[in-house]
C-alpha positions as CSV (number, residue, x, y, z in Angstrom):
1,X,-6.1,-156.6,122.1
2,X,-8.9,-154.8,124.5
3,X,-7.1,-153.2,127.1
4,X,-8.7,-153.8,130.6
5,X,-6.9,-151.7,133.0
6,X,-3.4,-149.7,133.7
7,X,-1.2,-148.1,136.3
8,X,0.5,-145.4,135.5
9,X,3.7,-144.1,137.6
10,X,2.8,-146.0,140.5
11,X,5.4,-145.4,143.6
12,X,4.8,-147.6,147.3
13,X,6.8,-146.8,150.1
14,X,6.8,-148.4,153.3
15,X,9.0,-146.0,155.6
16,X,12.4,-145.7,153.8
17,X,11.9,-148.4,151.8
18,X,10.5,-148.7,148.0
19,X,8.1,-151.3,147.5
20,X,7.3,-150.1,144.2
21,X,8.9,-147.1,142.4
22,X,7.4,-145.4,138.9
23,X,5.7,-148.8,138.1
24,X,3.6,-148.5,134.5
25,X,1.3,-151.6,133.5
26,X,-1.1,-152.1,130.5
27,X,-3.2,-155.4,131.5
28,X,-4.9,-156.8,128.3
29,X,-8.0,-159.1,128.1
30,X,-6.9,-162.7,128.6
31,X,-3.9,-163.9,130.6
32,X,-1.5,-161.4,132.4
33,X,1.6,-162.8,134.5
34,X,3.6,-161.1,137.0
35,X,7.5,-162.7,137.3
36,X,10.2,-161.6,139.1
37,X,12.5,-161.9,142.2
38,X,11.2,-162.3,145.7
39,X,11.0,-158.8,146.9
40,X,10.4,-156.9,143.6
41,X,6.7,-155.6,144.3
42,X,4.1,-158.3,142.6
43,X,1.9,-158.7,145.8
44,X,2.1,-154.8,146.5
45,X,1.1,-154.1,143.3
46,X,-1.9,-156.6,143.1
47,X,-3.0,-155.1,146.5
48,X,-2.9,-151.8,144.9
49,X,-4.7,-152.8,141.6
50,X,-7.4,-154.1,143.8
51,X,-7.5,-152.0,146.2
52,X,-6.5,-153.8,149.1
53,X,-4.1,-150.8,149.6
54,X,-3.4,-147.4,147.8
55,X,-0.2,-146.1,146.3
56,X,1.7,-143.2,147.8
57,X,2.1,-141.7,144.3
58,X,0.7,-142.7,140.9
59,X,-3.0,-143.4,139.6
60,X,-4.5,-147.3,138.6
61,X,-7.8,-147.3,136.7
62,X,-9.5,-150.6,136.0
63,X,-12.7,-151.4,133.7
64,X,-15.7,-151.6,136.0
């Protein structure tokens, strides 16, 4: 499958607290799902991914 984007080692903190901590994502052409927990970093990381906010640590680079 095409890959369309990744983070690599992506870390989010918000004061002492870890939103996101060495997060590494391959997103493939078609349908990608992010599950888990309340509180486990999906919304953070779709923020970072598009922008919306940047990581403290780590690099995201999407097809253009």
């Amino acid at each position: 499958m095409k890959e369309i984007g990744h983070a690599e080692s992506l870390n989010k903190r918000y004061g002492s607290v870890d939103a996101l901590k060495n997060v590494t994502i391959n997103l493939c052409e078609g349908l990608n799902l992010f599950l888990g927990p309340n509180g486990s970093g999906k919304s953070t990381l779709i923020k970072i991914m598009s922008g919306l906010i940047k990581p403290t640590n780590g690099k995201v680079e999407l097809m253009a």
